[in-house]
Backbone as CSV, one residue per row, in Angstrom:
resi,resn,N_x,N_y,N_z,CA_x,CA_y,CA_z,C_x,C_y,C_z
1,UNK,-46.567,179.617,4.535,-46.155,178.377,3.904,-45.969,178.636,2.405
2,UNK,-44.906,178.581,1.977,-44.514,178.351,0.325,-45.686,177.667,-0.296
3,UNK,-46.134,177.933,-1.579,-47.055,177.559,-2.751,-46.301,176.396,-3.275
4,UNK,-47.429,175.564,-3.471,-47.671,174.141,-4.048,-47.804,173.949,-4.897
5,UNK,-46.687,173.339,-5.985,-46.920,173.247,-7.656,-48.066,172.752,-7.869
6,UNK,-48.526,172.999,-8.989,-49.909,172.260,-9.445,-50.007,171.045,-8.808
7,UNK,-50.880,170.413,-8.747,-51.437,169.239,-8.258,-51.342,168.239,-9.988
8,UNK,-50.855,167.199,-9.815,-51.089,166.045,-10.716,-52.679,165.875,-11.176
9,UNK,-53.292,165.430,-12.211,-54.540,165.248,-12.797,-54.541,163.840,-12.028
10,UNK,-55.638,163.865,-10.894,-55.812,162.487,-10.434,-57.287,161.972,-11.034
11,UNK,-57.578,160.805,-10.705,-58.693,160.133,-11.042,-60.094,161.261,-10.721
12,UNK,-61.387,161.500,-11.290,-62.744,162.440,-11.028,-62.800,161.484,-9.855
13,UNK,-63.334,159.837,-10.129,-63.856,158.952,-9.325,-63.174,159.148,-7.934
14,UNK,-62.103,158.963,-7.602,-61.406,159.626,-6.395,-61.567,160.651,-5.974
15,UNK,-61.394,161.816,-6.301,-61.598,162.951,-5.785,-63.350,163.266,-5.461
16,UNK,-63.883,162.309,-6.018,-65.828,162.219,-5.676,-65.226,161.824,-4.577
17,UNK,-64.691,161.077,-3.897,-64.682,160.126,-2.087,-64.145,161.234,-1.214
18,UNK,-63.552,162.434,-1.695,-63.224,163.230,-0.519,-64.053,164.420,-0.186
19,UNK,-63.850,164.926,1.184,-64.768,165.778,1.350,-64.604,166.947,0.206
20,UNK,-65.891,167.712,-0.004,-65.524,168.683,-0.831,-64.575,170.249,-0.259
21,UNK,-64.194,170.934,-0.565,-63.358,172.047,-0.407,-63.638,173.203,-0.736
22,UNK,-63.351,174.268,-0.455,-63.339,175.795,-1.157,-62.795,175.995,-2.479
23,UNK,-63.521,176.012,-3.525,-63.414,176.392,-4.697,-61.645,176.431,-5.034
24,UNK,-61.070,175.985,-5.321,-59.629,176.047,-5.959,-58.713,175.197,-5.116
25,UNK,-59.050,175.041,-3.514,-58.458,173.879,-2.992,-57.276,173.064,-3.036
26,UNK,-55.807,173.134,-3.267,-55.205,171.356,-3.900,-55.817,170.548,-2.991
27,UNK,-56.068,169.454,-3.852,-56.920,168.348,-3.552,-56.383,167.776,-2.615
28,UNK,-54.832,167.947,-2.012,-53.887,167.457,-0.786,-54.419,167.279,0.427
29,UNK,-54.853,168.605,0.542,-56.014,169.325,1.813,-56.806,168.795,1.740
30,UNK,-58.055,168.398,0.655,-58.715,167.529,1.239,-58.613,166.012,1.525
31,UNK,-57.506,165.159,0.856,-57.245,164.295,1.415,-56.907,164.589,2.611
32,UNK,-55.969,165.455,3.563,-55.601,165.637,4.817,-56.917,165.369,5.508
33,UNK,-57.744,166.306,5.184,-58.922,166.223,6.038,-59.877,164.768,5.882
34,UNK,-60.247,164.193,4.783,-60.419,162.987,4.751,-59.938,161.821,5.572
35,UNK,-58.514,161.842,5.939,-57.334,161.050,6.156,-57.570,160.949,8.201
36,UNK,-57.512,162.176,8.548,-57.486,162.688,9.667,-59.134,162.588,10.394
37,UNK,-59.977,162.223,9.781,-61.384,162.287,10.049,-61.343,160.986,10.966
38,UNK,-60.864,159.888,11.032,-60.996,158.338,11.404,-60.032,158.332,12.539
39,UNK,-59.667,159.423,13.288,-58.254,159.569,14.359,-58.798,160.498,15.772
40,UNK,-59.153,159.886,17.199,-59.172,160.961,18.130,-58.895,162.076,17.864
41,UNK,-58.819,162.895,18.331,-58.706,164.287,18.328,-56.996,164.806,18.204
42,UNK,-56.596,164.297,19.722,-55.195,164.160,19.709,-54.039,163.901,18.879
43,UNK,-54.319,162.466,18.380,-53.803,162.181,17.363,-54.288,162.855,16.058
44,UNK,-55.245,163.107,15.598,-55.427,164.052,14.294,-54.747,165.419,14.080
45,UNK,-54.499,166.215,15.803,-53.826,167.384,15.616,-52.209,167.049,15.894
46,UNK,-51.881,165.773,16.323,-50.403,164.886,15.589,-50.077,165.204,14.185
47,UNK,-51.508,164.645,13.729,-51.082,164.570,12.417,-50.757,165.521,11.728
48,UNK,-52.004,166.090,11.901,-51.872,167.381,10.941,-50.545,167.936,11.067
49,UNK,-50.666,168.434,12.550,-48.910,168.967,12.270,-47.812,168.112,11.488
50,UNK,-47.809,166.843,11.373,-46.656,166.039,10.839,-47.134,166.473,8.995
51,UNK,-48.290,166.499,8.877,-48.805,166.604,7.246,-48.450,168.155,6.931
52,UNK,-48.866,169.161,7.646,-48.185,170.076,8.093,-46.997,170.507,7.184
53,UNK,-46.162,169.867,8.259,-44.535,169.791,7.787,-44.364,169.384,6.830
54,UNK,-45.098,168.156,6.647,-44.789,167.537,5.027,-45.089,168.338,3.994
55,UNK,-45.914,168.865,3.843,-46.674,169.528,2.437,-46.093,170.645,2.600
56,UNK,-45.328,171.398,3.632,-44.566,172.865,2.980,-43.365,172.645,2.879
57,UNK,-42.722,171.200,3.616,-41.202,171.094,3.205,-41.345,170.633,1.534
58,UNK,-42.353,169.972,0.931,-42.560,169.381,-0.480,-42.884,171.164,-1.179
59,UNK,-43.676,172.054,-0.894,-43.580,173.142,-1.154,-42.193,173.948,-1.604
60,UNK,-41.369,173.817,-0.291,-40.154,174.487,-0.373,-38.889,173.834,-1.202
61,UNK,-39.214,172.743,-1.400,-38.451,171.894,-2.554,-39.622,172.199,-4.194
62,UNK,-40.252,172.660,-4.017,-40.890,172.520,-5.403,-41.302,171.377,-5.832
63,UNK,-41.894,170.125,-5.111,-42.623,168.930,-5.555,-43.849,169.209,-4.961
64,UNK,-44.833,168.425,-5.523,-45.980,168.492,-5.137,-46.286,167.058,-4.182
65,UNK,-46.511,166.794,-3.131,-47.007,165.934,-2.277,-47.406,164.660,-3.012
66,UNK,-48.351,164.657,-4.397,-48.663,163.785,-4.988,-47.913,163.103,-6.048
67,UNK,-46.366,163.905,-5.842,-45.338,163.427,-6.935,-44.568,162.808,-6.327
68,UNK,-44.071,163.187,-4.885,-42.689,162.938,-4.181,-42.585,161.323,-4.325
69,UNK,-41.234,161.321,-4.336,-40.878,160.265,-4.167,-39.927,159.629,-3.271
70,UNK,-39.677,158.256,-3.241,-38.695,157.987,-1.839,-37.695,158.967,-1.565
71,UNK,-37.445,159.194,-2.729,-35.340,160.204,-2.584,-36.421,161.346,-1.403
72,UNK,-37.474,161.618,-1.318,-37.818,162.943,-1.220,-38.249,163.035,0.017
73,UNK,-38.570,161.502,0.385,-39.562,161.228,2.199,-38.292,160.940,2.832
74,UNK,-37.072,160.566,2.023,-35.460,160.330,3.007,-35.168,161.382,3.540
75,UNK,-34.940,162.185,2.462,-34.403,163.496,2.611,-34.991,164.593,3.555
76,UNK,-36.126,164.312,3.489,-37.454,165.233,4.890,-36.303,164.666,5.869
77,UNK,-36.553,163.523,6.069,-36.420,162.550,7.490,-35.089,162.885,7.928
78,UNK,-34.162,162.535,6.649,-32.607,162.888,7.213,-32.415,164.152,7.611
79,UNK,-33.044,165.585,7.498,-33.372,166.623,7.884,-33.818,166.958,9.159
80,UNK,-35.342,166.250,9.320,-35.921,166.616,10.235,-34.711,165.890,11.788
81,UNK,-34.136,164.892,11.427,-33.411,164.680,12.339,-31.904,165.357,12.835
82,UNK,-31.175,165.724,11.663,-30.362,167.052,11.501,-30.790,168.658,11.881
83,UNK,-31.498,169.085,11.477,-31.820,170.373,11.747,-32.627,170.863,12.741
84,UNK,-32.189,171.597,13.453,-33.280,172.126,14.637,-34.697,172.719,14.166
85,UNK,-35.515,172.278,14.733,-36.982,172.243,14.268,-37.441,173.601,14.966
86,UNK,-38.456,174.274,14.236,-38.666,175.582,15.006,-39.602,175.619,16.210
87,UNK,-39.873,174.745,16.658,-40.860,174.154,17.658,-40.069,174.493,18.920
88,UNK,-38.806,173.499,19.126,-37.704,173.034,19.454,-36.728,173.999,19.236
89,UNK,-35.867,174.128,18.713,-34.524,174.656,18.740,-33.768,173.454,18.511
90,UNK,-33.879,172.270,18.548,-33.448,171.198,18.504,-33.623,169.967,17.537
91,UNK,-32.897,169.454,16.939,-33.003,168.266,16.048,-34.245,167.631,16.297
92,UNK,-35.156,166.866,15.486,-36.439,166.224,15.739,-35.871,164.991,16.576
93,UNK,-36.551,164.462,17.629,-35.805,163.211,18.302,-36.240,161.890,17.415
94,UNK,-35.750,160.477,17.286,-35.790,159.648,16.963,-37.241,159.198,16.695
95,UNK,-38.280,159.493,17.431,-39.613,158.490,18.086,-40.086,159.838,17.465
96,UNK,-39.883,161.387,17.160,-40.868,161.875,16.368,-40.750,161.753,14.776
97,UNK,-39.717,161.455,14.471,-38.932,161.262,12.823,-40.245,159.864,12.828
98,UNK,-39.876,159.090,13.413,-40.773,157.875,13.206,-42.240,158.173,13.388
99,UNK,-42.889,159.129,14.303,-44.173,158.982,14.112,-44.567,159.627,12.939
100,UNK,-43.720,160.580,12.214,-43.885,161.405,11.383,-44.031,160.318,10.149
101,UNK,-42.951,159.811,10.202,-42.692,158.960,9.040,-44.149,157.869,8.978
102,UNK,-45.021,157.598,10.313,-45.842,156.189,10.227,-47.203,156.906,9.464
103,UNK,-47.511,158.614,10.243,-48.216,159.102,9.525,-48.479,159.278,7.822
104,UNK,-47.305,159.634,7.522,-47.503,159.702,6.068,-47.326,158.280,5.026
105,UNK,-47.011,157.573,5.871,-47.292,155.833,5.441,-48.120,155.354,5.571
106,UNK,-49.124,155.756,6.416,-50.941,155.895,6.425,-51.398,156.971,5.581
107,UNK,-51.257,158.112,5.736,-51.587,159.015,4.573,-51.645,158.549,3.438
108,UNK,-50.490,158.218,3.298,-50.696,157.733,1.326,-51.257,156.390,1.380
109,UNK,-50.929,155.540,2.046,-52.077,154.350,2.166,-53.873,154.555,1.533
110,UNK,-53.941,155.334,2.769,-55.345,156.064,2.220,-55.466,156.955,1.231
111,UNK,-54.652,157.664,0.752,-54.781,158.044,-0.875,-54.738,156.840,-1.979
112,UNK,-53.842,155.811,-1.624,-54.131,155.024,-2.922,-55.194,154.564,-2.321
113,UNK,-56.046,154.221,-1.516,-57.679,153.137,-1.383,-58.236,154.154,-2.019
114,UNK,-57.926,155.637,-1.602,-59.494,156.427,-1.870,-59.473,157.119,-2.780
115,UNK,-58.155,157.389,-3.569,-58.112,158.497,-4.721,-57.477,158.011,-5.780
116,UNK,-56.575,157.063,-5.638,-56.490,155.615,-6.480,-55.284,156.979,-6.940
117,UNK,-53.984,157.355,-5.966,-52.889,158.415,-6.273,-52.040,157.232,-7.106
118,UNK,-51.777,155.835,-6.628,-50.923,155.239,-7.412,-49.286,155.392,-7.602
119,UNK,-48.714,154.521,-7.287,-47.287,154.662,-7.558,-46.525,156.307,-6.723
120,UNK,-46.974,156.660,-6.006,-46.347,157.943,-5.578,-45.915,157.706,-4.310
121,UNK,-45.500,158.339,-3.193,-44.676,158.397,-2.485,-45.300,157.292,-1.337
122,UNK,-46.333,157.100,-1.575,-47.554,155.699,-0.812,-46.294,154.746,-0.882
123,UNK,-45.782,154.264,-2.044,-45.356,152.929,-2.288,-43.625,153.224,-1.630
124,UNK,-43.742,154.218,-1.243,-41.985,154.226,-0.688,-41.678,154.803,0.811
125,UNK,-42.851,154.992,1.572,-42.527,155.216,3.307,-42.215,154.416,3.819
């Protein structure tokens, strides 16, 4: 997976609410794991894979997860439905673009309650 621009300076008080991490960490990961803690099993390894995808396609564009913005969750989406997925060989179907998309509209949900991310890609899924 492509490297993750720095991480944005978020709130101390927030980053106290997530689990702690291995020394150098982006703090992304541990929101993932935070995020994914409150989900069956099934659905958490949904997720992850959909968070997954998200955080190295934001990688491979050079944004950081905690910057992106709408232009940036379209552009995944209009993709993931265009391009054959390596899973697949085949375009993402309709009903996974959308679960993908509901995940990370909960994801950042729960970053702004718990890390207080603010104005970032939360406010545009």
């Amino acid at each position: 997976m492509p490297v993750l621009p720095a991480a944005p300076v978020l709130p101390a008080a927030g980053l106290e609410r997530l689990p702690a991490g291995p020394v150098g960490v982006d703090p992304v990961w541990r929101l993932v794991a935070a995020f994914l803690v409150g989900y069956p099993a099934a659905t958490a390894r949904a997720y992850l894979g959909d968070l997954r995808a998200w955080i190295g396609w934001c990688a491979e564009q050079g944004v950081h997860p905690f910057t992106a913005r709408r232009h940036h969750v379209d552009h995944w989406a209009r993709q993931l439905a265009a391009v054959p997925q390596p899973a697949t060989g085949r375009p993402a179907a309709a009903a996974t673009v959308a679960r993908r998309l509901s995940c990370l509209s909960g994801f950042y949900d729960y970053g702004l309650r718990e890390v207080e991310l603010g104005g970032r890609a939360a406010d545009r899924c």
